[in-house]
N, C-alpha and C positions, 0 to 999 in steps of 0.2 A: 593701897597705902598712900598716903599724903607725901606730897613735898616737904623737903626739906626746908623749916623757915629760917630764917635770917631775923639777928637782933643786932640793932645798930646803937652803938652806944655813940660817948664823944669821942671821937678820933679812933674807933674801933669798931670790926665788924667782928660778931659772935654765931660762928653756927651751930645751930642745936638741931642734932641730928634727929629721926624720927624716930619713935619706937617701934618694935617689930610688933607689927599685928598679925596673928594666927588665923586663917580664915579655916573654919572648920570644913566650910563645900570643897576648898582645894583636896582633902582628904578622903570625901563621900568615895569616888570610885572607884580608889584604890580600894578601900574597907568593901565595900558592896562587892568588887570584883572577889575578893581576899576570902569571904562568905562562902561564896559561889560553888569557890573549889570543892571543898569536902562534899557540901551538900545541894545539889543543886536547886535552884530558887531561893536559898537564903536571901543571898544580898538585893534580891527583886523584895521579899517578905518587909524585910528588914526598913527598906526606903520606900513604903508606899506605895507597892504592886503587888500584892496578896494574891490575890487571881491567876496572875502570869505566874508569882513564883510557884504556887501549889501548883500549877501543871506543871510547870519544869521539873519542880519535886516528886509529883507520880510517874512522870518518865520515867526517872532516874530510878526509882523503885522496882516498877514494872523491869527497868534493863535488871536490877540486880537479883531478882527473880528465876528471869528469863538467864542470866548466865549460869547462877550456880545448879538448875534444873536441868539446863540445855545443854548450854553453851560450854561449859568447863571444861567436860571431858571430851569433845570433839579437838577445842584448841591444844588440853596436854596433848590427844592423842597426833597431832599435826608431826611433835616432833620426832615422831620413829614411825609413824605408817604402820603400824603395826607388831607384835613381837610373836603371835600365834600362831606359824602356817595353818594353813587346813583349816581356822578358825575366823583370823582378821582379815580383813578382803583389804591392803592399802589404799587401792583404787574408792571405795564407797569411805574409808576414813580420811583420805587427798580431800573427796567432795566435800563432806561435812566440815572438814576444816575449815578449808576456803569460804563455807558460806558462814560459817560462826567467826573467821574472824572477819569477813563485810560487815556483820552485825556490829562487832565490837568497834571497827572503823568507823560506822555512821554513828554510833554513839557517841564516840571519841569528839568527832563531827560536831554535834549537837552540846557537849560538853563544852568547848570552847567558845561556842555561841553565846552558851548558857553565861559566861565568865564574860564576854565583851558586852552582850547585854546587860547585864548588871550593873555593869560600870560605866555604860551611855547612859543607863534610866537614872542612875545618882546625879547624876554632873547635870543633870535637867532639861531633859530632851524625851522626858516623859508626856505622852497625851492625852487629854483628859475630856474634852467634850465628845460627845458620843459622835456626832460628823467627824471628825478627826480619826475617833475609832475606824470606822466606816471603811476612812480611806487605807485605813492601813493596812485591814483585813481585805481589800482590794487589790494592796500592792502583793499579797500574799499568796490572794487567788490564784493568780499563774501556777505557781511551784504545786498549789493543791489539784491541780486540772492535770498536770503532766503527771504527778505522779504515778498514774494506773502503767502509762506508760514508760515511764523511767524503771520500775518495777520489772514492768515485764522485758526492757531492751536487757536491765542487770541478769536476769536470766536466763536469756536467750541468748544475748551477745558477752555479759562480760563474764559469766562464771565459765563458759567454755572455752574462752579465751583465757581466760587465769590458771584454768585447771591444765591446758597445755600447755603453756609456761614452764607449769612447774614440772611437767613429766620431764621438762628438758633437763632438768637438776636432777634426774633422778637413774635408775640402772632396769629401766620397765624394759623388759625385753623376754622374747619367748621364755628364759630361764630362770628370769624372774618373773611372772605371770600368777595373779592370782586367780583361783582361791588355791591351789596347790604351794603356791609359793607367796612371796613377799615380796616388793621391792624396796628401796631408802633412798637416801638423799647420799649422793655423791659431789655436790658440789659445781665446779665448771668443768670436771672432768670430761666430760663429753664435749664442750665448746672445744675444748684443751688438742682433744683426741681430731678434732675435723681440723683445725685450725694451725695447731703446731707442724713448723717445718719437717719434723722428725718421723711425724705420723703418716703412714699409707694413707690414713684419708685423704691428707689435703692435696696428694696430687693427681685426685679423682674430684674434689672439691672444684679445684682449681681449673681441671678440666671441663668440668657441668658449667661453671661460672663464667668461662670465658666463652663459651657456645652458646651460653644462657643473654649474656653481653650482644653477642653479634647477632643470634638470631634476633634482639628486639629492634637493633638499631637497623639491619636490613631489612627487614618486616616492614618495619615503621618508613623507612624512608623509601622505599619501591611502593610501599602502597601510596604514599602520599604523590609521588611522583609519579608514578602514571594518575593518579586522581587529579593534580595539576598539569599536567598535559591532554585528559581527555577535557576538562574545565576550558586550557584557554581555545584547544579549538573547537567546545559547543561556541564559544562568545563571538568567534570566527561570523562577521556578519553575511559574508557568503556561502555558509552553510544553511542549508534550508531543513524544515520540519525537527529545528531543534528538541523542540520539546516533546517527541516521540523518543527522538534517539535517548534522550537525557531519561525517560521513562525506562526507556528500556536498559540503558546502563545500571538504571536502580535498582534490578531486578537481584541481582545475588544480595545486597542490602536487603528486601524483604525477604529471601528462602533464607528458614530458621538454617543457621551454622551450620547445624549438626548434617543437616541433608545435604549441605552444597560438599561438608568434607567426604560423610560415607561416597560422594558422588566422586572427588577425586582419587578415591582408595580405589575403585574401580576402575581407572581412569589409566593410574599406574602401577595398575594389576602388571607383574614381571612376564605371566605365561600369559594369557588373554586382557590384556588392557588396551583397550582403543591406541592409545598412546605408542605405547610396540607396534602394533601390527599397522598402524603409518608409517613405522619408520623400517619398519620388514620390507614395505610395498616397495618402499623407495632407496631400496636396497644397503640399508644400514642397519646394523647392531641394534639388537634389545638392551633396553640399559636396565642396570638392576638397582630399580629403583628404590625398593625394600631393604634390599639384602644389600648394597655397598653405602656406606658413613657419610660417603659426600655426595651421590647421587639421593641421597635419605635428605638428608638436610637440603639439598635443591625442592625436590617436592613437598618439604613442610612451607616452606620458603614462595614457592608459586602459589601454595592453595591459600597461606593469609594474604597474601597481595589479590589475589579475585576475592576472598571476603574481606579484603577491606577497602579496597578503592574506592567503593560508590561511595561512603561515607566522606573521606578526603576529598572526591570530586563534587559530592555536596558543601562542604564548608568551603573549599576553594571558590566554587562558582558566586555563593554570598558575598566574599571577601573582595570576587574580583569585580562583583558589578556595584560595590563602595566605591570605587576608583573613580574619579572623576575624570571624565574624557578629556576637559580641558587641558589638564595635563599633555595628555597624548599627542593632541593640537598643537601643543607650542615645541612640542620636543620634536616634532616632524617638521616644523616652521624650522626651527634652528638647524635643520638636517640628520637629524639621530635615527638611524637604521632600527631594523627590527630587536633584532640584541641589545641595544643599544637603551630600548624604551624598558625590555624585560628586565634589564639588569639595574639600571639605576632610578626604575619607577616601579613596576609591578613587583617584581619580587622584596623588595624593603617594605614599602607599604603592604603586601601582602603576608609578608613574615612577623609582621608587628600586631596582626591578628592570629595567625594560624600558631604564633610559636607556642601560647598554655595550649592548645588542643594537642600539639605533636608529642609535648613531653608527659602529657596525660594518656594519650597514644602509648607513648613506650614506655609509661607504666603499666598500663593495661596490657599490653604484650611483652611484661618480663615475662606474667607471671600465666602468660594465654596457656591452662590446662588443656585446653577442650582439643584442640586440632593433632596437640603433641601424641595425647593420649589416642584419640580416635583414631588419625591416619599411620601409625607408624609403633605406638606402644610404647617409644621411648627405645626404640631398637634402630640399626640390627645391636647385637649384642656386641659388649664391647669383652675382651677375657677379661679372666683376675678382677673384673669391677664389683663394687659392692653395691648390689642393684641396681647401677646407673647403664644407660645405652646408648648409642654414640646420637641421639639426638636428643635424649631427655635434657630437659631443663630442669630447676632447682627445685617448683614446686611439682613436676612429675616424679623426681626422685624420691620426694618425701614419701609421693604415695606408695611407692615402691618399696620405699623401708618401712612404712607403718602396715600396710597392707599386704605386702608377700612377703617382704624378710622378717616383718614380726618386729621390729629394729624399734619400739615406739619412741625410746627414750633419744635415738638418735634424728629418726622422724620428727619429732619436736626442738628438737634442736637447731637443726636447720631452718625449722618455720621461723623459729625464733630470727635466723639470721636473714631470711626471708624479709620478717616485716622491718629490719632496722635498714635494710635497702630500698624497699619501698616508700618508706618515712623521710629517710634522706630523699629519694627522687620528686616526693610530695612538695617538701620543703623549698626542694629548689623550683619548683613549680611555682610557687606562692611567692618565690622570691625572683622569678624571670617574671613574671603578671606583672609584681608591682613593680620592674624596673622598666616594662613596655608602657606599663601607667603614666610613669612618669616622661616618658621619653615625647607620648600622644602630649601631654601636657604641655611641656618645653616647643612643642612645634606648633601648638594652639597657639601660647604666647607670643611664640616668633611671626609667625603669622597674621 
């Protein structure tokens, strides 16, 4: 629009305001977007992309094809799992749900695309010379190359991820099991059932959770703490043929887990375990190392700290030979004892690299299956528990309830609560990194 002109008479100034002018382009993308919706590729057709909109338009065909053949009756049938015992399998109608309504979601997807496209290509941000083309179908390439991939991860990882989600909402359990039976959808009923004050579960929840808690934070910090104590004294310069001993401390880091645990089940075998019949020689009590709750939980507790040290003593040794000596020089100049150097040099500077490994650590050992499982079973038994043992953890009990109590709906439930504790420890993981980022930065500057 033009300014507004001024008409100056004698002794008087006259404004004559402008007339509104309509520009029709201000309107193109809404109309084009406006198109889109019903049918998609209209508002491409419509403003001079014929090409683009007929394939947006065969898609859109091909989906509506594809649902009322396919897709229809897997999504009604989502919402009851079945009404047939003996006939409907809930389990194989759960599947097809889930994957008929991904289908519907990426269309959904592409629908919207279809509707912002539309309405970029009107407003004129169309391209037209074939190198232009080129590039564009370049920028595009990527999404086409991963695809095979993205495919196959939606398969492999997100539909059985989805599909156990949803058993969480549901009442799967031995008595409902099909093909004899049915299951349905119940709701949060089961979050309701583990989680409410009032319910027996949560004070077996409560109990897994908090042994679940402690086992990862003494796991994690005995392993890392002998791993920084055998570190500062390989660095120890009056130690000679470091790097034999440092080899050979590696050595439960290379034997696969699985062998070093079978190796301490034998270890703390109760009747004949090496372990007893040292402490027989030397004239003291067998301890029962299986069969009592807290001498169970010392020996899960020993055997992750031998498989995990060497790895701590690996990253601590990296961390600790970044340390510049100078340091160490001037703090001994000024008189500062051995303690002294540990506590207000090495360990700060040393914490400022090891802290994402530690909390990465004690997410990897909430959820450490393998050790629970193999040296102990998640035993001895605890009474009255609903598959839990006085050392299982959260995700050994799951296995407990989907795999021996038959429990699935409750077995997923759990997972369920499983991963929102992992996610939150992820998160704070991403969120201590970037406040070590920034701390390295603030000292760079000051520096």
């Amino acid at each position: 629009m033009s300014k507004a002109k001024c008409q100056r008479g004698e002794g008087s100034t006259r404004r004559v305001s402008p007339k509104p002018v309509f520009d029709p382009a201000c309107a193109r993308p809404f109309v084009a977007g406006l198109l889109s919706v019903p049918v998609a590729g209209l508002g491409q057709m419509v403003f001079g992309r014929g090409t683009r909109g007929a394939l947006f338009a065969l898609i859109e065909v091909l989906f509506c094809v594809l649902y009322f053949r396919v897709l229809a009756l897997p999504l009604a049938r989502l919402g009851t799992l079945g009404t047939r015992p003996g006939v409907d399998d809930s389990r194989q109608i759960l599947l097809a749900g889930i994957l008929a309504a991904m289908v519907a979601l990426m269309y959904g997807s592409f629908h919207v695309y279809n509707v912002l496209d539309a309405a970029r290509g009107a407003r004129g941000q169309r391209q037209a010379s074939r190198r232009v083309r080129l590039r564009s179908f370049g920028a595009v390439s990527p999404y086409l190359y991963t695809a095979p991939a993205f495919a196959g991860a939606t398969l492999v990882i997100l539909v059985p991820l989805v599909f156990g989600i949803c058993l969480a909402f549901t009442n799967y359990n031995l008595y409902h099991s099909p093909p004899a039976n049915l299951f349905s959808w119940v709701g949060f009923e089961n979050f309701k059932r583990i989680l409410s004050p009032l319910s027996p579960w949560r004070a077996e929840f409560l109990r897994v959770f908090v042994w679940n808690i402690t086992w990862a934070v003494l796991g994690t910090t005995l392993a890392f703490g002998l791993g920084l104590g055998i570190a500062l004294a390989l660095l120890n310069p009056g130690v000679r043929w470091r790097s034999l001993f440092r080899a050979i401390l590696m050595l439960p880091w290379a034997i696969p887990a699985t062998v070093s645990i079978m190796t301490f089940s034998g270890l703390f075998n109760t009747t004949f375990g090496p372990v007893n019949q040292i402490l027989k020689s030397i004239g003291l009590r067998a301890i029962p190392w299986f069969q009592d709750p807290f001498w169970a939980k010392i020996a899960v507790l020993l055997t992750y700290v031998w498989v995990g040290f060497p790895f701590n003593m690996a990253v601590s040794s990296a961390a600790l030979q970044s340390i510049p000596t100078e340091l160490y020089e001037a703090a001994r100049v000024d008189g500062a004892s051995a303690w002294d150097c540990f506590a207000r040099i090495t360990f700060p500077l040393l914490f400022r690299v090891v802290a994402p490994v530690l909390v990465l650590s004690f997410a990897g050992n909430f959820n450490n299956f393998s050790i629970i499982y193999l040296l102990t079973g998640g035993g001895p038994a605890v009474p009255s528990s609903r598959g839990s043992g006085a050392t299982d953890i959260l995700i050994t009990w799951v296995y407990n309830l989907g795999f021996q109590q038959l429990q699935w709906s409750y077995a997923s439930a759990l997972a369920v609560i499983i991963f929102l504790i992992v996610v939150g420890m992820s998160m704070l993981n991403f969120r201590l990194s970037g406040a070590i980022m920034q701390l390295q930065g603030e000292g760079e500057q000051d520096g």
